[in-house]
C-alpha positions in Angstrom: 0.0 0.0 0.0 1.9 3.0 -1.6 0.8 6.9 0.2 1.9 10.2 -0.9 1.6 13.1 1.2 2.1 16.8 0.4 0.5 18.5 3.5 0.9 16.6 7.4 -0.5 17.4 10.6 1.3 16.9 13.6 -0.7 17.1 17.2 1.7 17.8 20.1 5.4 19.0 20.9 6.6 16.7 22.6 9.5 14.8 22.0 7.4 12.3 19.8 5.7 15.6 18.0 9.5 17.2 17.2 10.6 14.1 16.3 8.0 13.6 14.2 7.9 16.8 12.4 11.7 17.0 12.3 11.8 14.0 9.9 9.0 14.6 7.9 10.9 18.3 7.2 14.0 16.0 6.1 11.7 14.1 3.6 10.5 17.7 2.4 6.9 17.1 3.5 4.7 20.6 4.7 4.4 20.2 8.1 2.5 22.2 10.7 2.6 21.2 14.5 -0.4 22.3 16.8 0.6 22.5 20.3 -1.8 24.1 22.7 1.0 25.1 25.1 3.3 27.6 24.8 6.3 25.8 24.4 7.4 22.3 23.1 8.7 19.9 25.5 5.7 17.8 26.3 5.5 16.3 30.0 8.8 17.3 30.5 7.7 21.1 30.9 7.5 22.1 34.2 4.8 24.2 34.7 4.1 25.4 38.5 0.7 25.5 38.0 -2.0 22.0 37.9 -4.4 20.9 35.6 -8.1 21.3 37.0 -9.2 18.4 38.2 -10.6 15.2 35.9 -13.5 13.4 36.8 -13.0 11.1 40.2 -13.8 8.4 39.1 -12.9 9.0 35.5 -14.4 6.5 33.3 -14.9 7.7 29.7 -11.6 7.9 27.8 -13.3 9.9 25.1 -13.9 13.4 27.1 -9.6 13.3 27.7 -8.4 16.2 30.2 -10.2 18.9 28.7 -13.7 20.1 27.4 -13.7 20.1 23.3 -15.7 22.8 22.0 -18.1 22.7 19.3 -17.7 24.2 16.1 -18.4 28.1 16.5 -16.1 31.2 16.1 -14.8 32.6 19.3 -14.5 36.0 19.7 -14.7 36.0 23.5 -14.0 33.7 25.9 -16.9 31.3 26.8 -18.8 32.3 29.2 -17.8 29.3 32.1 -14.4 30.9 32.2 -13.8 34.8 33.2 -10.7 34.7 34.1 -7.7 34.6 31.5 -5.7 32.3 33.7 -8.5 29.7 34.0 -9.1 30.1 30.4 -5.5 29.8 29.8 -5.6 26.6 32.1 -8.7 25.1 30.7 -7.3 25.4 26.9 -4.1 23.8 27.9 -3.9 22.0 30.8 -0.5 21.7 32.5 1.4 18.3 32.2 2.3 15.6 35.5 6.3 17.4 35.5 7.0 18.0 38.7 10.1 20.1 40.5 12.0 16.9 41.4 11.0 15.0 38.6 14.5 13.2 36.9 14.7 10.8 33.7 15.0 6.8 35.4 15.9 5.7 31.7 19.9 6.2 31.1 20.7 9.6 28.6 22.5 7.1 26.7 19.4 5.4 25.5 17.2 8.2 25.3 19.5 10.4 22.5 18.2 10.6 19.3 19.4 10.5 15.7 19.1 13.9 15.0 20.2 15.6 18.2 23.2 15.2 20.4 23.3 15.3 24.1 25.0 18.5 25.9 28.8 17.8 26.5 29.3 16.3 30.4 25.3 14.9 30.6 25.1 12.3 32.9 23.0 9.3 32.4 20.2 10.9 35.1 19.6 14.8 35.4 16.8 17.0 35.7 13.2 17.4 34.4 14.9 20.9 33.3 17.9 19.1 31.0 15.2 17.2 29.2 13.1 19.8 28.6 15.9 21.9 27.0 17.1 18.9 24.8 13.2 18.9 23.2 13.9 22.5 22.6 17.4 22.4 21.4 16.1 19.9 19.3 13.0 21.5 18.2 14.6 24.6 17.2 17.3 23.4 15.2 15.9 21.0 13.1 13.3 23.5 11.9 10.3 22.7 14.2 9.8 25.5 16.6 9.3 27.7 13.4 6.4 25.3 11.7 4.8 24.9 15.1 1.1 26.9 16.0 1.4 27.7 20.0 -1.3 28.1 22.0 -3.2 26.2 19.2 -5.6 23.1 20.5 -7.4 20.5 18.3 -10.5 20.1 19.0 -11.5 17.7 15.8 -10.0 15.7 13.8 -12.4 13.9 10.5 -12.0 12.2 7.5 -14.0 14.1 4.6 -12.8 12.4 1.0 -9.9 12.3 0.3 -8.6 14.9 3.0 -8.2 15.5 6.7 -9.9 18.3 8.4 -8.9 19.6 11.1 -10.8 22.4 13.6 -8.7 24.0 15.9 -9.0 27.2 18.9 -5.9 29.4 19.6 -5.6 31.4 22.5 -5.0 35.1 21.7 -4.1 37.6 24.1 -4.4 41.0 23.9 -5.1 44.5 25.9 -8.3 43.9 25.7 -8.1 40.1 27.5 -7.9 36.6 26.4 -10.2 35.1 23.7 -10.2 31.5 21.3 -10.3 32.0 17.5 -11.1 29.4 15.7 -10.1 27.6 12.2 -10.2 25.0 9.9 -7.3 23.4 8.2 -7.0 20.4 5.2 -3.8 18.0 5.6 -3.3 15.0 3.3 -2.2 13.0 6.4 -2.4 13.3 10.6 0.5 12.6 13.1 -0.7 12.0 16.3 1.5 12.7 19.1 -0.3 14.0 22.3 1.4 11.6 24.8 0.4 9.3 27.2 0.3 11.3 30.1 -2.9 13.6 29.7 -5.9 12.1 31.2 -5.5 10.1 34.4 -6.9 6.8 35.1 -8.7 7.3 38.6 -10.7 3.6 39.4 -14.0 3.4 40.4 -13.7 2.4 44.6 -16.5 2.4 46.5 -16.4 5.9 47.8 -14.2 7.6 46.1 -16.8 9.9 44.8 -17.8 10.7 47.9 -14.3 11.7 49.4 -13.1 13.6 46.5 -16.6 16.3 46.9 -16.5 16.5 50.6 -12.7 17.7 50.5 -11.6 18.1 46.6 -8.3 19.9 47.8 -7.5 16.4 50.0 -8.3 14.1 47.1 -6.0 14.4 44.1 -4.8 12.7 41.0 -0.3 12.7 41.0 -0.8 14.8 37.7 -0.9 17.3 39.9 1.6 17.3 42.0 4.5 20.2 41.9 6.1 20.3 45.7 6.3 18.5 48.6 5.7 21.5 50.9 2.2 20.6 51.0 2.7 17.7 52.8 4.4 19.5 55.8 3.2 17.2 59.5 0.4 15.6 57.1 -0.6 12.1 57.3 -0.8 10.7 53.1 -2.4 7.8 51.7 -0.2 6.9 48.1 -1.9 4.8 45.9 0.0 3.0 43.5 3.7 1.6 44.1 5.4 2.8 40.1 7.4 5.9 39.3 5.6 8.4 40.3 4.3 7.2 43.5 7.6 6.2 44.9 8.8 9.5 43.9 6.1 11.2 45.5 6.7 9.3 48.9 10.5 10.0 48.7 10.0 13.3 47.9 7.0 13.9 50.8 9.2 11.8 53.3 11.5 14.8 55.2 7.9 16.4 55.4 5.2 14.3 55.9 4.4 12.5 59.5 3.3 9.4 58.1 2.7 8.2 54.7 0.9 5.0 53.4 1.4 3.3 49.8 -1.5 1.1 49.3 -0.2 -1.5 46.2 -1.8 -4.5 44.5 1.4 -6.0 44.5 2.2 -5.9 40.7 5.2 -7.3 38.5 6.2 -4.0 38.3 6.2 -2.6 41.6 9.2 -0.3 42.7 10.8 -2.5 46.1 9.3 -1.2 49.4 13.0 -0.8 50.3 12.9 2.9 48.2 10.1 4.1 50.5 11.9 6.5 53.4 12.1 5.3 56.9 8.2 7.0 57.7 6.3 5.4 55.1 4.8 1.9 55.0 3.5 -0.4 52.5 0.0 -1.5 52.6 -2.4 -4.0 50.3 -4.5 -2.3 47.5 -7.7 -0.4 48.8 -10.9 -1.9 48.8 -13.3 1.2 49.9 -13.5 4.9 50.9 -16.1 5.1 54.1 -16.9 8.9 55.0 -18.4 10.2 58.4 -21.0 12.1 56.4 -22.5 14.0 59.3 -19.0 15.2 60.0 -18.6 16.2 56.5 -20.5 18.2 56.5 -20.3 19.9 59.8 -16.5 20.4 59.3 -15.0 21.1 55.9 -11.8 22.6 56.9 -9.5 21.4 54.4 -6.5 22.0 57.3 -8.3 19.1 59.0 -7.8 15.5 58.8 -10.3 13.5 56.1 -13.4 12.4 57.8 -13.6 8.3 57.3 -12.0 5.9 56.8 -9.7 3.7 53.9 -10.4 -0.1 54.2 -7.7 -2.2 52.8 -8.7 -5.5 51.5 -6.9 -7.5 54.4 -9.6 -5.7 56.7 -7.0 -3.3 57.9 -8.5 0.3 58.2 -6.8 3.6 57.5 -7.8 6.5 59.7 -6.8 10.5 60.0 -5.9 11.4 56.8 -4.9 14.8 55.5 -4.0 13.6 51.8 -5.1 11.3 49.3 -2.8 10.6 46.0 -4.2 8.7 43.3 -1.0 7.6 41.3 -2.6 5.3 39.3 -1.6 6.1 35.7 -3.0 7.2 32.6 -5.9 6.3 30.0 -5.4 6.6 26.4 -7.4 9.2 25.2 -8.0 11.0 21.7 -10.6 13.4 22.4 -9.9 14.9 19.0 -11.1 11.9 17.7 -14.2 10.8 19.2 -15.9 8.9 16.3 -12.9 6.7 17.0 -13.9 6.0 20.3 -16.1 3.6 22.1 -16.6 4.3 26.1 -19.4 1.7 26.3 -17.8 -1.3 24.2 -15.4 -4.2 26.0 -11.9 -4.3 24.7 -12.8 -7.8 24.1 -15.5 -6.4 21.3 -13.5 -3.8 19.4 -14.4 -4.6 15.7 -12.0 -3.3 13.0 -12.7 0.5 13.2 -12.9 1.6 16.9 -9.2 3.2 18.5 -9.8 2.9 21.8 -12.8 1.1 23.9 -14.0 1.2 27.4 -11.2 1.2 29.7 -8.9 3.5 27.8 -6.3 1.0 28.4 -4.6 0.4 24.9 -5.1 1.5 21.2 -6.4 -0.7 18.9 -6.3 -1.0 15.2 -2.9 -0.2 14.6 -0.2 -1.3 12.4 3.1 -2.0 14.1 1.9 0.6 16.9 1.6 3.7 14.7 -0.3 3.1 11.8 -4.2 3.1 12.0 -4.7 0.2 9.5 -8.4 1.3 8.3 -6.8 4.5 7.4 -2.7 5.0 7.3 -2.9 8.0 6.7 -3.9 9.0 10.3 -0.5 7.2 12.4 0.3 7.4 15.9 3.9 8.0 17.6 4.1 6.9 21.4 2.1 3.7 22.0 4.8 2.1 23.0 5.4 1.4 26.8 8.8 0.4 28.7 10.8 1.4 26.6 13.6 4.2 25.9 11.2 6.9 25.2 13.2 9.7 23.3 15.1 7.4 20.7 12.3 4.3 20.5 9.5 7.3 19.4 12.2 8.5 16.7 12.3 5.3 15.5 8.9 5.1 14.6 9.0 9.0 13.0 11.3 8.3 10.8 9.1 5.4 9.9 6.2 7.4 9.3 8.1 10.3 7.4 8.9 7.9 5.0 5.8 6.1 4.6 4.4 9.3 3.9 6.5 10.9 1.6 6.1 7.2 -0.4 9.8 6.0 0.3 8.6 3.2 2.0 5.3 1.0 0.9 3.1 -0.7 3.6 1.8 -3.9 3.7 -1.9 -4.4 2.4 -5.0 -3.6 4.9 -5.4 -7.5 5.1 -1.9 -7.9 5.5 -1.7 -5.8 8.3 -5.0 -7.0 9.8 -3.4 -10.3 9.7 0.0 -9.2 11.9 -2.4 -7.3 14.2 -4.7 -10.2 15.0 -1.5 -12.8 15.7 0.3 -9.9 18.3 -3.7 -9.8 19.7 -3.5 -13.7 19.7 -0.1 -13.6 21.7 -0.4 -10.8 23.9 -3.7 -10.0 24.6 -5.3 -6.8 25.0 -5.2 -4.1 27.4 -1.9 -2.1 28.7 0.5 -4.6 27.9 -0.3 -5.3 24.3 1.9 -2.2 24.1 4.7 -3.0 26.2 8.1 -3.7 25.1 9.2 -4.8 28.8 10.4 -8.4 27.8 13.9 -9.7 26.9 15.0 -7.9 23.3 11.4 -6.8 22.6 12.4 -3.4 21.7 15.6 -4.5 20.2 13.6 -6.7 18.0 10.5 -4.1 17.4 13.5 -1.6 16.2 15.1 -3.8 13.9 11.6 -4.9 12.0 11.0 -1.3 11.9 14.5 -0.7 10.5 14.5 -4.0 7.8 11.1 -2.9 6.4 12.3 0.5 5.8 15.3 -0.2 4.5 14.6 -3.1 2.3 11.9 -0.2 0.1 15.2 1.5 -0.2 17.6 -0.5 -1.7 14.5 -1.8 -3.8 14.7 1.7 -5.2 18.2 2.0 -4.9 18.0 4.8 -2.2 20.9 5.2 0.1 18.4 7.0 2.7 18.4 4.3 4.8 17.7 4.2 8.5 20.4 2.9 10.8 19.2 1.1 14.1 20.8 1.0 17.3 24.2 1.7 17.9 26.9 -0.1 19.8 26.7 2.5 22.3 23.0 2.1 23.1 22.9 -1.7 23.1 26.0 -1.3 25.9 23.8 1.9 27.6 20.7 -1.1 27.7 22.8 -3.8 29.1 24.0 -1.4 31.7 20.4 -1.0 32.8 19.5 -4.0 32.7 21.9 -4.9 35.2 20.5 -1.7 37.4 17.1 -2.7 37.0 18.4 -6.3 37.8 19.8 -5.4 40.7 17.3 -3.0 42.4 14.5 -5.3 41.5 16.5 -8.3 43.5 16.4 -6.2 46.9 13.3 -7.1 49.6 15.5 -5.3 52.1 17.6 -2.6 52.9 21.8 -2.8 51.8 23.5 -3.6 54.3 27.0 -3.3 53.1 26.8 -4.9 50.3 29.0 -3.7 47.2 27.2 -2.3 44.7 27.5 -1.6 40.7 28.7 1.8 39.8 25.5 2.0 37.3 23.5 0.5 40.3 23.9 3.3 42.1 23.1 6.1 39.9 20.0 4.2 39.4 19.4 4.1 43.3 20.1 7.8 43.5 17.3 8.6 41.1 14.9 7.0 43.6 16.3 7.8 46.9 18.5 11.0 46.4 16.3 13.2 48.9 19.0 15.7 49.5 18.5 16.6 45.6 15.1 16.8 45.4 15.1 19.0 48.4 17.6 21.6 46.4 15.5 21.3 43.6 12.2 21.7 45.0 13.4 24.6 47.2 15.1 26.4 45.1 11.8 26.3 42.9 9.9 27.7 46.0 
């Protein structure tokens, strides 16, 4: 199946939108990038202020972390929003970066093609370094010029032969802030709006309940900026990955006592990361509130009326904080004839993106191409993986599909490949993942073969080049970090450890830098 674009669409600028947009530039493809921030870098921005709140519980992938508009010229702001820093808020909601937040995947495997890493980077710095190496990146390969700021898509439909696509910017002016609205035709979409927009908060028993009777007690991780907050506070943690380990380190010199409530997964951080005044507890089976208290006191200073059942019976009482660090849903809200919130994963047909749970994407060719339609293709499925360099794998992929350097297989060829990786991995979360021995090694080099057999078919010499000698020795190296750390169930008590070990350990346990970080950012 042979596709020639002239004119392509890029949603987001991230490191998978400049990456993106960087290589479709190289195969001399017109290329527009909407971001509806202000600045590319993606969740790597820090940005001191939080997204409003999503629904608790949020259950319908399809609404994502803000309210699409209908199709109507703005020349004032709507009326639910009369302030310009809500608006501004509202029309791009802040990303999860917080002040302490560091990369826990080595430098080494995270550089890209196109873009060298500052002289003297280590293998773990700051949110800040990342977000300046997007930038770097974005601005000299062309990107930052091509890209609309402060530009949101609201829709995204198929209409012949074309894409149209309606989008609001955010103007400013003397006289305040107000949306204008447009329409644009592309020949193809790139979709690259991250994972990390609208958070998965479960349905407990309760949780409704908790989050209205104190909404500043009861919070999602995506927003989270600081520890201060947590200054002689009692905190309930849910969720043992990244960002709920880093969230307890981080809260630790601060907080009295913190709880991280876990379903014990394969993927759990090791309890031995927690600091010395938090504890681990089983997964939570209920939020009870003292309703008549609730509503006689609803100081937000004041512990959390109820109480947190666990499901070994053991009952959590006095708390000032709640943290759902839970994790994302995929969610295309720009798409929404693409998605189903009523239909089971287990029914998707051959049309629908993303189903019920918001847990995965379906329909897609090698992870990025939406096999009803290639033209509309997808950079970031992926999961467990080396973010940076893995998603410019699959641009460079894409900018040659689309500038017809590289042919894909037929719809029922690909349909076919789709339906045996269903077969082997089953659907939800992990059909993404990458996690197992040489999977993304061996999803890199099918991406490079197929690309580079088209070109010595046409005798091309624009070939892709997979990954280096460097990276494969970078991956070993955390390998035997991850290895290592994972091995622990207690504290080390002398033992020698890896040089690579422990800049992996600092990551999680360096409080001493986080506090510098965090305070200097006060």
């Amino acid at each position: 199946m042979g596709i020639k674009a002239r004119k392509v669409a890029v949603i987001g600028a991230g490191i998978s939108g400049v990456s993106a947009a960087a290589h479709l530039l190289k195969q001399g493809l017109e290329t527009v990038v909407f971001e509806r921030s202000n600045i590319p870098g993606g969740v790597w921005h820090y940005d001191e202020r939080s997204a409003l709140e999503s629904a608790f519980p949020n259950t319908r992938p399809s609404v994502g972390d803000y309210k699409t508009r209908p199709a109507v010229h703005y020349s004032t702001p709507p009326p639910e929003y009369q302030d310009d820093k809500d608006l501004e808020i509202a029309h791009a909601p802040p990303g999860p970066s917080y002040a302490g937040l560091r990369n826990n995947v080595s430098t080494r495997l995270m550089k890209t093609s196109l873009q060298n890493w500052p002289e003297g980077t280590e293998d773990y710095v700051t949110q800040k370094v990342l977000e300046e190496y997007i930038q770097a990146f974005s601005k000299d390969h062309g990107v930052t010029a091509i890209t609309q700021y402060h530009t949101r898509v609201e829709e995204v439909r198929k209409q012949g032969d074309e894409w149209i696509l309606r989008t609001t910017t955010l103007q400013k002016s003397s006289a305040g802030a107000h949306l204008v609205e447009k329409h644009w035709i592309f020949d193809a979409v790139v979709v690259a709006s991250g994972h990390y927009n609208t958070p998965n908060v479960p349905d407990w028993p309760g949780i409704a309940e908790w989050k209205a009777a104190r909404p500043s007690q009861v919070w999602h991780s995506k927003g989270y900026r600081k520890p201060h907050q947590f200054q002689d506070k009692n905190i309930l943690i849910i969720g043992a990955s990244v960002s709920a380990n880093d969230i307890a380190k981080e809260a630790g010199p601060y907080a009295n006592k913190i709880w991280q409530s876990t379903r014990n997964g394969e993927l759990d951080l090791p309890a031995l990361l927690l600091p010395p005044n938090a504890t681990r507890v089983v997964e939570v089976k209920s939020f009870d509130l003292d309703k008549e208290h609730a509503i006689s006191s609803t100081d937000p200073r004041t512990p959390i009326p109820g109480t947190v059942t666990l499901v070994d019976g053991q009952k959590l009482e006095n708390l000032d904080a709640i943290v759902v660090a839970t994790g994302y849903i995929t969610s295309y809200p720009f798409l929404p004839n693409l998605h189903n919130d009523d239909l089971p994963a287990s029914e998707a047909d051959d049309n629908v993106l993303v189903t019920a749970k918001g847990d995965m994407a379906h329909n897609l060719h090698k992870d990025i191409f939406y096999i009803p339609d290639p033209t509309l293709s997808f950079i970031g499925a992926p999961y467990h993986i080396a973010t940076f360099s893995l998603f410019e794998f699959q641009a460079q992929a894409v900018a040659r599909v689309l500038a017809g350097k590289t042919t894909l297989p037929t719809e029922q060829e690909m349909r076919a490949e789709y339906k045996e990786k269903v077969a082997k991995k089953g659907l939800g979360r992990d059909f993404h993942s990458l996690r197992g021995e040489k999977q993304e090694e061996n999803y890199v080099s099918e991406l490079v073969n197929w690309v580079n057999q088209d070109a010595e078919r046409r005798g091309s010499d624009d070939k892709m080049i997979g990954h280096t000698d460097a990276w494969r020795q970078a991956k070993a190296d955390q390998l035997e970090q991850f290895k290592w750390l994972r091995s622990r169930t207690a504290p080390n008590n002398g033992e020698p450890q890896p040089e690579s070990v422990r800049k992996l350990i600092s990551v999680f346990t360096d409080v001493a830098a986080i506090k510098l970080v965090t305070e200097t950012r006060a």
